[in-house]
PAVEXPA-151922 format. One record per atom (N, C-alpha, C): atom name; x negated, y, z negated; residue number from 1. Coordinates in steps of 0.05 Angstrom, whole numbers, padded with zeros to 5 digits, always signed. Layout:
<rs>
@name->CA	c1->X	c2->Y	c3->Z	resi->NUM;
...
</rs>
This chain:
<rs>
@name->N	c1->+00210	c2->+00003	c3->+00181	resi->1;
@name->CA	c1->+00211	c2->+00021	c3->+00157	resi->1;
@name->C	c1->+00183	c2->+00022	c3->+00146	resi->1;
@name->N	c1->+00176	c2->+00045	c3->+00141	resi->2;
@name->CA	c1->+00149	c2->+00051	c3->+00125	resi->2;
@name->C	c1->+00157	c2->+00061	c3->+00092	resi->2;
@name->N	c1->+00146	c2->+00045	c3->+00081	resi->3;
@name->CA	c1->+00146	c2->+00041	c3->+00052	resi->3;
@name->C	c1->+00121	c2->+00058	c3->+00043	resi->3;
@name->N	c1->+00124	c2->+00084	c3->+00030	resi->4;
@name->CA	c1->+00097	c2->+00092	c3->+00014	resi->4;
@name->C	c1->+00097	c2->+00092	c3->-00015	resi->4;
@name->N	c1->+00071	c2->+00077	c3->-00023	resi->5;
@name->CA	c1->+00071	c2->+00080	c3->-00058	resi->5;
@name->C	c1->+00050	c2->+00097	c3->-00063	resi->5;
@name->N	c1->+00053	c2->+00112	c3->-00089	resi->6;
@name->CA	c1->+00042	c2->+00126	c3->-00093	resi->6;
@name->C	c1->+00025	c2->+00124	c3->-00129	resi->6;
@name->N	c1->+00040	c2->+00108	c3->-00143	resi->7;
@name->CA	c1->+00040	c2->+00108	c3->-00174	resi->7;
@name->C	c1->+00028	c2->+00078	c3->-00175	resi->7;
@name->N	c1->+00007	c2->+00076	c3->-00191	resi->8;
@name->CA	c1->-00009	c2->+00045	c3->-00194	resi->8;
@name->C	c1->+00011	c2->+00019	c3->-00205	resi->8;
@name->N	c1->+00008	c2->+00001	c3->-00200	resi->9;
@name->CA	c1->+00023	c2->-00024	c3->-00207	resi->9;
@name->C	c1->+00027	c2->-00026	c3->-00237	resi->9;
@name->N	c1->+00000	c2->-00022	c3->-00253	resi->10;
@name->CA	c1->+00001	c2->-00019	c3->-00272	resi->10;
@name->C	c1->+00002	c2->+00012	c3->-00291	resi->10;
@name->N	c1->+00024	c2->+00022	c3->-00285	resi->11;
@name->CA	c1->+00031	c2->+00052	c3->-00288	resi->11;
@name->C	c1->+00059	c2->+00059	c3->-00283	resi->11;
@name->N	c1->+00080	c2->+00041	c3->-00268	resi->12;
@name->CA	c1->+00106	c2->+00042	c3->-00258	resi->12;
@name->C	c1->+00115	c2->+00025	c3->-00247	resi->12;
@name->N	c1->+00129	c2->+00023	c3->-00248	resi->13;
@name->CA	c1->+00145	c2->+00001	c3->-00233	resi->13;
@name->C	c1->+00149	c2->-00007	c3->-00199	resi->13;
@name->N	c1->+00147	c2->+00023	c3->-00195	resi->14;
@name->CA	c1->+00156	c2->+00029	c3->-00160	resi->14;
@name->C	c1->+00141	c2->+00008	c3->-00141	resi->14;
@name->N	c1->+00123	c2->-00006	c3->-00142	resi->15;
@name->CA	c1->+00108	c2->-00018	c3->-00136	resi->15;
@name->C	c1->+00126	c2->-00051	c3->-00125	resi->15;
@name->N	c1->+00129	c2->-00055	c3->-00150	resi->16;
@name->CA	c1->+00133	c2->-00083	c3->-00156	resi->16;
@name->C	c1->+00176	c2->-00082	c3->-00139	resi->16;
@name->N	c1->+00187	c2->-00049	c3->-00146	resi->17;
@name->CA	c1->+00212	c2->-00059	c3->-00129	resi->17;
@name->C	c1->+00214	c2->-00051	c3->-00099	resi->17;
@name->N	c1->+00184	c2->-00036	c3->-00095	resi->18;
@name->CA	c1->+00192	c2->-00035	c3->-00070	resi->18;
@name->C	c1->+00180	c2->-00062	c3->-00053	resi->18;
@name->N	c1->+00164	c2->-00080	c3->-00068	resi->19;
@name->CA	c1->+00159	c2->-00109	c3->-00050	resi->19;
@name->C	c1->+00184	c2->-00117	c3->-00056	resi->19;
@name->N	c1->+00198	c2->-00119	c3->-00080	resi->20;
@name->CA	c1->+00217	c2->-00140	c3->-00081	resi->20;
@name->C	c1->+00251	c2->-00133	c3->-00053	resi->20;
@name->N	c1->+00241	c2->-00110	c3->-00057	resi->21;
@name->CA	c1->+00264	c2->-00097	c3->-00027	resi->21;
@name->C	c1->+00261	c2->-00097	c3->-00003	resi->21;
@name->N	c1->+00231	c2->-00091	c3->+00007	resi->22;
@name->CA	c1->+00222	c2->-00088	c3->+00030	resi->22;
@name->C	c1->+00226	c2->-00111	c3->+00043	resi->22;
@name->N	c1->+00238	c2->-00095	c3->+00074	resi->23;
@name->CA	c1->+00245	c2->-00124	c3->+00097	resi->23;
@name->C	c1->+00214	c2->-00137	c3->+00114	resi->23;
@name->N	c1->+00217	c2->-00164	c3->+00114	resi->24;
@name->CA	c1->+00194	c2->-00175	c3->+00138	resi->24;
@name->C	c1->+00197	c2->-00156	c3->+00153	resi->24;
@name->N	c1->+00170	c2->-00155	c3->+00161	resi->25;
@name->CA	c1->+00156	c2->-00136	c3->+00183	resi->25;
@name->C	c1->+00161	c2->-00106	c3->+00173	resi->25;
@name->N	c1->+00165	c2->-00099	c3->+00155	resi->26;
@name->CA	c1->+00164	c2->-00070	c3->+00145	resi->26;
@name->C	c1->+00137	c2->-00063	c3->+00139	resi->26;
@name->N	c1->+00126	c2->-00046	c3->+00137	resi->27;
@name->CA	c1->+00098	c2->-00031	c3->+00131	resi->27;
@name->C	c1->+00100	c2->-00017	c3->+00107	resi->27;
@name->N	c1->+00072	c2->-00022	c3->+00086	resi->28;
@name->CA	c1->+00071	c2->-00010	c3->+00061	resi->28;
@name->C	c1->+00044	c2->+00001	c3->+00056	resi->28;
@name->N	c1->+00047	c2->+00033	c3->+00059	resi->29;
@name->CA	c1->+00022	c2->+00051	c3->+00057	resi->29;
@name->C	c1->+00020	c2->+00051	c3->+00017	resi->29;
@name->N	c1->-00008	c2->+00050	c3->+00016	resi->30;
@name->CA	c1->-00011	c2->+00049	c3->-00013	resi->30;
@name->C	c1->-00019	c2->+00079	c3->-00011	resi->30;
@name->N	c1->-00019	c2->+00102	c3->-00028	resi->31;
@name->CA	c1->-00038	c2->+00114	c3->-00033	resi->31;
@name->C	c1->-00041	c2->+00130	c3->-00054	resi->31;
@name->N	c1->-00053	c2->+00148	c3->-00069	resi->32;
@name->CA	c1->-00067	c2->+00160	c3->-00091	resi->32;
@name->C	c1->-00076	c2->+00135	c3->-00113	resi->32;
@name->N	c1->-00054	c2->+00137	c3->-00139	resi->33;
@name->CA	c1->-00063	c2->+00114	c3->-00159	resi->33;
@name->C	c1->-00053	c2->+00084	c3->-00149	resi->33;
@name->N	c1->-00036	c2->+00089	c3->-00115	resi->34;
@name->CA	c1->-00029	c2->+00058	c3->-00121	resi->34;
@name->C	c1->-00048	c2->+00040	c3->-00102	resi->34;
@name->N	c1->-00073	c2->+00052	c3->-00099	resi->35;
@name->CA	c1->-00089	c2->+00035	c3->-00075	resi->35;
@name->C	c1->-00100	c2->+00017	c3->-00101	resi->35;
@name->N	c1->-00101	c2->+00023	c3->-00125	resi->36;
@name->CA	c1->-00113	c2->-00001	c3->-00143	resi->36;
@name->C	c1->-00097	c2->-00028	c3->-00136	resi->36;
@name->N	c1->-00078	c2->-00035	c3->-00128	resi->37;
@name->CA	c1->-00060	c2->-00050	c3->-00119	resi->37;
@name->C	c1->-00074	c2->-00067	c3->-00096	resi->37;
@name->N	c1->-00079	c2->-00052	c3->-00076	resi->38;
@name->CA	c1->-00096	c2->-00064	c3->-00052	resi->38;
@name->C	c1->-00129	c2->-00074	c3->-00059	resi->38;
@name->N	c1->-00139	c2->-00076	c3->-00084	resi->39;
@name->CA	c1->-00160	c2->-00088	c3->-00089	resi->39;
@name->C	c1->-00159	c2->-00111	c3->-00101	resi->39;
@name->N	c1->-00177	c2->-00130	c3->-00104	resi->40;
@name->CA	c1->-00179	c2->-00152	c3->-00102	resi->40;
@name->C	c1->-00171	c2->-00167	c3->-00129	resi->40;
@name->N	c1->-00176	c2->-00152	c3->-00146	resi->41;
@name->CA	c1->-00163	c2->-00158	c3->-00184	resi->41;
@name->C	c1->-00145	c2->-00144	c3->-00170	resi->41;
@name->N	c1->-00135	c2->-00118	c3->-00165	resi->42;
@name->CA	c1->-00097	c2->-00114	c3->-00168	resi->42;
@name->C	c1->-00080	c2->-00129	c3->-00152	resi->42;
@name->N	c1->-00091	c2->-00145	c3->-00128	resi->43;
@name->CA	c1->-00071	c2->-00153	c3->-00118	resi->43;
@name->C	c1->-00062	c2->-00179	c3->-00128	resi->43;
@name->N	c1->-00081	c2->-00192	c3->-00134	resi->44;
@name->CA	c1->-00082	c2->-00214	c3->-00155	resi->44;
@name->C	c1->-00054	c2->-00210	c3->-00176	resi->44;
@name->N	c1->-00049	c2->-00180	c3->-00189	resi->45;
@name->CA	c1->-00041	c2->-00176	c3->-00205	resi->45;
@name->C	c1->-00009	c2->-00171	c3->-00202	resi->45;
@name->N	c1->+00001	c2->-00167	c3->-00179	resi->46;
@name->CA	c1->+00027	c2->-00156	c3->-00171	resi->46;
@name->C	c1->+00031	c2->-00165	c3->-00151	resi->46;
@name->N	c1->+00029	c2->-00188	c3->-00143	resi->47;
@name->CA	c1->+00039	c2->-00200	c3->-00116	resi->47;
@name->C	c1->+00030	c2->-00188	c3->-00093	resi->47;
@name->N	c1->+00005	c2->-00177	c3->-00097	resi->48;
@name->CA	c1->+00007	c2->-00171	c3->-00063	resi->48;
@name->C	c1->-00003	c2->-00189	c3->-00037	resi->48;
@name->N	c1->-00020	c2->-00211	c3->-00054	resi->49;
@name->CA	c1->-00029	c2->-00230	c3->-00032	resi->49;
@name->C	c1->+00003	c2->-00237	c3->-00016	resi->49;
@name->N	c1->+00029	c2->-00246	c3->-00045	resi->50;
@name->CA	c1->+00046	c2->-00259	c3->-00026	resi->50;
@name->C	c1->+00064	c2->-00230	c3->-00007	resi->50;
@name->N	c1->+00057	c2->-00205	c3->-00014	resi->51;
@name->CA	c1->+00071	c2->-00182	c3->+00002	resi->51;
@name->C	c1->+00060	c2->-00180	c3->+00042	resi->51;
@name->N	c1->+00030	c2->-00190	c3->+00033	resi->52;
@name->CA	c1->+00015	c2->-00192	c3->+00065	resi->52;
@name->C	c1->+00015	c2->-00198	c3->+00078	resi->52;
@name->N	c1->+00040	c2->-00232	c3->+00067	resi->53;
@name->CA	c1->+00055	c2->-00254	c3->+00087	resi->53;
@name->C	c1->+00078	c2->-00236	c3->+00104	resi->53;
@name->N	c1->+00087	c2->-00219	c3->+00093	resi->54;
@name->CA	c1->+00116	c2->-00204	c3->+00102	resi->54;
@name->C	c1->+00104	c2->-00180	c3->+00114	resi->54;
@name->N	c1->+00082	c2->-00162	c3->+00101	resi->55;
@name->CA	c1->+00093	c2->-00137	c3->+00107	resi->55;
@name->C	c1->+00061	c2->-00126	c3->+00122	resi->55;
@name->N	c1->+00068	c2->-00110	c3->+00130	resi->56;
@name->CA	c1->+00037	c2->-00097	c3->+00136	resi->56;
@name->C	c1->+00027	c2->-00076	c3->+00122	resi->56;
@name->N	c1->+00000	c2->-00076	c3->+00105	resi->57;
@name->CA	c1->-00006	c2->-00057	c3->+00082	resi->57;
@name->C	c1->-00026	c2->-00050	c3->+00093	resi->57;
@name->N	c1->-00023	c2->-00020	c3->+00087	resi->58;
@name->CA	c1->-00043	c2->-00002	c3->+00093	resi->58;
@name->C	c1->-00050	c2->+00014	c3->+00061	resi->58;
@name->N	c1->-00075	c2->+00028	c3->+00066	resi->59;
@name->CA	c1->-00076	c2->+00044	c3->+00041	resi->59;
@name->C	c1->-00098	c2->+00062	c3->+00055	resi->59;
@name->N	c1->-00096	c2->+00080	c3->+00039	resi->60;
@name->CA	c1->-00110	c2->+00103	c3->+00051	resi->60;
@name->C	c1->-00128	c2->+00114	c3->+00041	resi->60;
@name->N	c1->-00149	c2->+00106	c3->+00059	resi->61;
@name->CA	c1->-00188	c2->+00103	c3->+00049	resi->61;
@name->C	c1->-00195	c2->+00134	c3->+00038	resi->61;
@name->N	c1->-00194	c2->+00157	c3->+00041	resi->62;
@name->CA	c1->-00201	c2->+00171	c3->+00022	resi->62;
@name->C	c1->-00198	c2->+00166	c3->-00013	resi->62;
@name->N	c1->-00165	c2->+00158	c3->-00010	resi->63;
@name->CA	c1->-00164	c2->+00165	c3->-00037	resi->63;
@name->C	c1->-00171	c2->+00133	c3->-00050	resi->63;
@name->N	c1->-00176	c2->+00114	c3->-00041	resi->64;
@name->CA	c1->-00188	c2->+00087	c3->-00039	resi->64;
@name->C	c1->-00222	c2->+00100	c3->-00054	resi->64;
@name->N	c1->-00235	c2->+00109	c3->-00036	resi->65;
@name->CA	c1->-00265	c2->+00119	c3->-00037	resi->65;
@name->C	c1->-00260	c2->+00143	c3->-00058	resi->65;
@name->N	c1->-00241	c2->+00154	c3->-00062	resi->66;
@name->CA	c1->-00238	c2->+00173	c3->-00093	resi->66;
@name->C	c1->-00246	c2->+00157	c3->-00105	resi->66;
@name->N	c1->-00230	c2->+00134	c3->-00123	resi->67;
@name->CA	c1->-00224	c2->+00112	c3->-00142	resi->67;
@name->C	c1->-00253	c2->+00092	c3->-00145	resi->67;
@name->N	c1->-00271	c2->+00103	c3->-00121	resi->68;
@name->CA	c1->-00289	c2->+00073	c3->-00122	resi->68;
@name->C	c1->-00283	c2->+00043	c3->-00121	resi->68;
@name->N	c1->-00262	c2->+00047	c3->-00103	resi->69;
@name->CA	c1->-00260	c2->+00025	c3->-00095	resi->69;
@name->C	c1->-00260	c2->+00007	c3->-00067	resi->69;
@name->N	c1->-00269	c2->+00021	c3->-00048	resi->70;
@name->CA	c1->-00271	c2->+00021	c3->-00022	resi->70;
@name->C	c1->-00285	c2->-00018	c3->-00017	resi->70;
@name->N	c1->-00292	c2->-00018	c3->-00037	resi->71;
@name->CA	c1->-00316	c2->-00045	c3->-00033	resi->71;
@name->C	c1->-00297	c2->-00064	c3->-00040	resi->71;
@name->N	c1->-00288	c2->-00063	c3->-00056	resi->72;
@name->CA	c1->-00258	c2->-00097	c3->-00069	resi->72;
@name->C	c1->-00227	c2->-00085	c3->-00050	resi->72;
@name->N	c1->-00226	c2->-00082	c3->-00031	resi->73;
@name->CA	c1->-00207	c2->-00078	c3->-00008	resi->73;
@name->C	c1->-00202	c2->-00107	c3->-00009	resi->73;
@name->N	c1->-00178	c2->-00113	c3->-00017	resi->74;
@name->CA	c1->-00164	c2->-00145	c3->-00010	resi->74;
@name->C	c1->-00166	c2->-00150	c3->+00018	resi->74;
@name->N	c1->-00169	c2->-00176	c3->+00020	resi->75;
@name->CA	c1->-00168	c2->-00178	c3->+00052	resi->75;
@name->C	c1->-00147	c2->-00176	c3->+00060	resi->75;
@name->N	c1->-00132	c2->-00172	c3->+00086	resi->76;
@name->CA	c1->-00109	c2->-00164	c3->+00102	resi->76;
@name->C	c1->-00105	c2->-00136	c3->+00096	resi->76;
@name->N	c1->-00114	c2->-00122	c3->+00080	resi->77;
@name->CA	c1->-00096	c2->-00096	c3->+00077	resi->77;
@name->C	c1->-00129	c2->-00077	c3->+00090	resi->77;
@name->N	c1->-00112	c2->-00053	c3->+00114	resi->78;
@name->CA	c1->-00115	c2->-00035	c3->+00132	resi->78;
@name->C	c1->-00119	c2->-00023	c3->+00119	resi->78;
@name->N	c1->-00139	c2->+00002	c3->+00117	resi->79;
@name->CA	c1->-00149	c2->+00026	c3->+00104	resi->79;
@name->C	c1->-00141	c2->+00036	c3->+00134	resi->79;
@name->N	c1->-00138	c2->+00059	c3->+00126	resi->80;
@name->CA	c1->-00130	c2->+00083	c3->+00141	resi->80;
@name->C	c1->-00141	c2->+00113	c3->+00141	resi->80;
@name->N	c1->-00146	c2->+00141	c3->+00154	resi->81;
@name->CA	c1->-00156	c2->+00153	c3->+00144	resi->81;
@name->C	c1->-00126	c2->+00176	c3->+00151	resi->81;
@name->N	c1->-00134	c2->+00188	c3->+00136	resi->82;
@name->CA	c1->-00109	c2->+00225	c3->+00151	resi->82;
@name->C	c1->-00098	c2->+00222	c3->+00174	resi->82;
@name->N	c1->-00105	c2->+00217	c3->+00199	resi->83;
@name->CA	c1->-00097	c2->+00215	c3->+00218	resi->83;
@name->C	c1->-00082	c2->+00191	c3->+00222	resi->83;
@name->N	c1->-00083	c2->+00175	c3->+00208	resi->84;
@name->CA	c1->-00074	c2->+00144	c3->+00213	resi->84;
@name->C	c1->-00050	c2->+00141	c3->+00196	resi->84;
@name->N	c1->-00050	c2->+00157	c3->+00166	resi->85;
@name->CA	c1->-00027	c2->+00166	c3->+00156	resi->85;
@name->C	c1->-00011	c2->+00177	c3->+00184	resi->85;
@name->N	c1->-00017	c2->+00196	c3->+00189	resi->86;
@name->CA	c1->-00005	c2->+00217	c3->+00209	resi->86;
@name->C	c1->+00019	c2->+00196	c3->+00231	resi->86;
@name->N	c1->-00004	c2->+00176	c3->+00246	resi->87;
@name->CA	c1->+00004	c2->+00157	c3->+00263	resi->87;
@name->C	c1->+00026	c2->+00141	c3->+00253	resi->87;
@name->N	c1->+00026	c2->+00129	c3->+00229	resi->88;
@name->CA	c1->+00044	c2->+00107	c3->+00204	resi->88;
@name->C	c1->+00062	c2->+00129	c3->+00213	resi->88;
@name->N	c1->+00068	c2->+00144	c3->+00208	resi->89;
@name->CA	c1->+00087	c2->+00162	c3->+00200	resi->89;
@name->C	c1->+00109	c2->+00167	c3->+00234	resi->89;
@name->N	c1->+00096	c2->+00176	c3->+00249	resi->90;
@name->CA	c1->+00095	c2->+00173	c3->+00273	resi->90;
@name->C	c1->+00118	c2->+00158	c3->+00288	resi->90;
@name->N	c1->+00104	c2->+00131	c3->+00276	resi->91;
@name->CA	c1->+00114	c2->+00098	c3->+00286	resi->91;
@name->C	c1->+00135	c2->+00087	c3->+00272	resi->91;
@name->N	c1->+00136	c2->+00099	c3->+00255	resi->92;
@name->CA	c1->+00162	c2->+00096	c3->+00237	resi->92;
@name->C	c1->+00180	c2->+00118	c3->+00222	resi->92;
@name->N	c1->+00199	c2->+00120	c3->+00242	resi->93;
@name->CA	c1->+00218	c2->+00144	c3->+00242	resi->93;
@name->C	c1->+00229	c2->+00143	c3->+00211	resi->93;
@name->N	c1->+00236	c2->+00115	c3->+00200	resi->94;
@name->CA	c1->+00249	c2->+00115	c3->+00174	resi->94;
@name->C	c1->+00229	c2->+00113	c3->+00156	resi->94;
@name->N	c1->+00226	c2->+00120	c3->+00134	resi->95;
@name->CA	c1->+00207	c2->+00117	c3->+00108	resi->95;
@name->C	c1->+00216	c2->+00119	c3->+00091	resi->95;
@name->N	c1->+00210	c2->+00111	c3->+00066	resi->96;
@name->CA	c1->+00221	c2->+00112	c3->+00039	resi->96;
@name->C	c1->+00193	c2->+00118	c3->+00022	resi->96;
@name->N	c1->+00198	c2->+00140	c3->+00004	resi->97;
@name->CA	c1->+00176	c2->+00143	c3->-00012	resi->97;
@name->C	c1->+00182	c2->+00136	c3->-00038	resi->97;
@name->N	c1->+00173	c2->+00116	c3->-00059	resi->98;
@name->CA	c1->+00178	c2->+00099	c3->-00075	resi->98;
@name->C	c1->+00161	c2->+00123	c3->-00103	resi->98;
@name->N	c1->+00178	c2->+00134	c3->-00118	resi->99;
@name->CA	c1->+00163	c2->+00153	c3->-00141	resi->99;
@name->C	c1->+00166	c2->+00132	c3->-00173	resi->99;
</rs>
């Protein structure tokens, strides 16, 4: 299952229930306001270090490099570009988009 967030940790909730739902080995694309999440103060902030044990996080480096934040990328989490969205998507027939 591919999990996408879209709304920042600190801005909604969607964040925080889609770790608390998501199965081991599911995949979680961050992207627009919620790549603040995948940096090094947000992940700190919302559990994502313990989400990295379970899941595989991606976020998606444009809108990462919008935000200025391309440089505090938590470690374990995959930047991705358009095409790699494309691929996520691809590879995982089921998805859930978390608003």
């Amino acid at each position: 299952m591919l999990h996408i967030v879209n709304k920042s940790h600190m801005q909604a909730s969607a964040l925080q229930t889609c770790l608390r739902l998501a199965q081991p080995g599911s995949a979680l694309l961050l992207i627009e306001d919620a790549v603040y999440a995948a940096t090094q103060a947000g992940a700190a902030s919302c559990s994502m270090t313990d989400a990295l044990q379970q899941l595989k996080v991606y976020v998606l480096q444009p809108d990462l490099q919008a935000r200025g934040m391309a440089s505090r990328l938590q470690a374990g989490v995959t930047a991705i570009d358009y095409a790699g969205f494309v691929d996520l998507v691809a590879e995982h027939p089921n998805n859930q988009t978390w608003l």
